[in-house]
C-alpha positions in Angstrom: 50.2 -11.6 11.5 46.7 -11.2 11.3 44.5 -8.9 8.5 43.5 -6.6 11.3 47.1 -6.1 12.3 48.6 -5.8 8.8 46.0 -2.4 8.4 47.3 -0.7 11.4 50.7 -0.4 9.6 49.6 0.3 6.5 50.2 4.5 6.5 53.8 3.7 8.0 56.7 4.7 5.7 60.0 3.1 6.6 61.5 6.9 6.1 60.1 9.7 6.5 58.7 12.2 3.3 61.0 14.1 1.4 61.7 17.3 2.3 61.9 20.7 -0.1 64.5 22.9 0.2 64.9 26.2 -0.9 67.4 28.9 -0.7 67.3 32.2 2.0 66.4 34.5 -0.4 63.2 32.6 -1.6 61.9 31.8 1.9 62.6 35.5 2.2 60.5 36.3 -0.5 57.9 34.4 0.9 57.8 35.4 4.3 57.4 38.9 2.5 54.6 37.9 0.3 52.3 36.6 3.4 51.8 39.9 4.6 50.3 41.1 1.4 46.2 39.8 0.2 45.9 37.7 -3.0 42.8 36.4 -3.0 41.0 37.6 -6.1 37.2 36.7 -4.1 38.9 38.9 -0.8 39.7 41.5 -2.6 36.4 41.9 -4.0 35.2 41.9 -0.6 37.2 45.0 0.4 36.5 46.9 -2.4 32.6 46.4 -2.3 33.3 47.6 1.8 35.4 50.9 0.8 32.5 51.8 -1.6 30.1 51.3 1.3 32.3 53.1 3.3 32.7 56.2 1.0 28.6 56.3 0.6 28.1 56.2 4.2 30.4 59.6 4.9 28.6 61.5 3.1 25.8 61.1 5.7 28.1 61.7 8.6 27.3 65.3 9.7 29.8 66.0 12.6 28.6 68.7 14.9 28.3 68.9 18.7 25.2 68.7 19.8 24.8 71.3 23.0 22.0 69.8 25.3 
């Protein structure tokens, strides 16, 4: 076998990774954590937008315009 050969097989495992398990009720838990925001720098985001937001109403004036 040749050097160049011996580098094509050099990532190959003779099984493959391990895998984790976990119980129902954790991957549960999980699933129901996904649909919730974590991110401390996201968060920020949304809050800076809602006090953008709240500023901007009070220039809304809604009133129909007759032409």
């Amino acid at each position: 076998m040749t050097d160049e050969e011996d580098k094509t097989y050099e990532n190959e495992s003779p099984s493959p990774t391990p895998m984790v398990q976990i119980s129902l009720k954790e991957y549960d838990k999980l699933k129901e954590h996904q649909k919730f925001i974590t991110d401390k720098y996201l968060i920020g985001c949304i809050d800076n937008l809602e006090r953008l937001v709240r500023v901007l109403r009070k220039h809304i004036v809604r009133s129909v315009i007759d032409e």
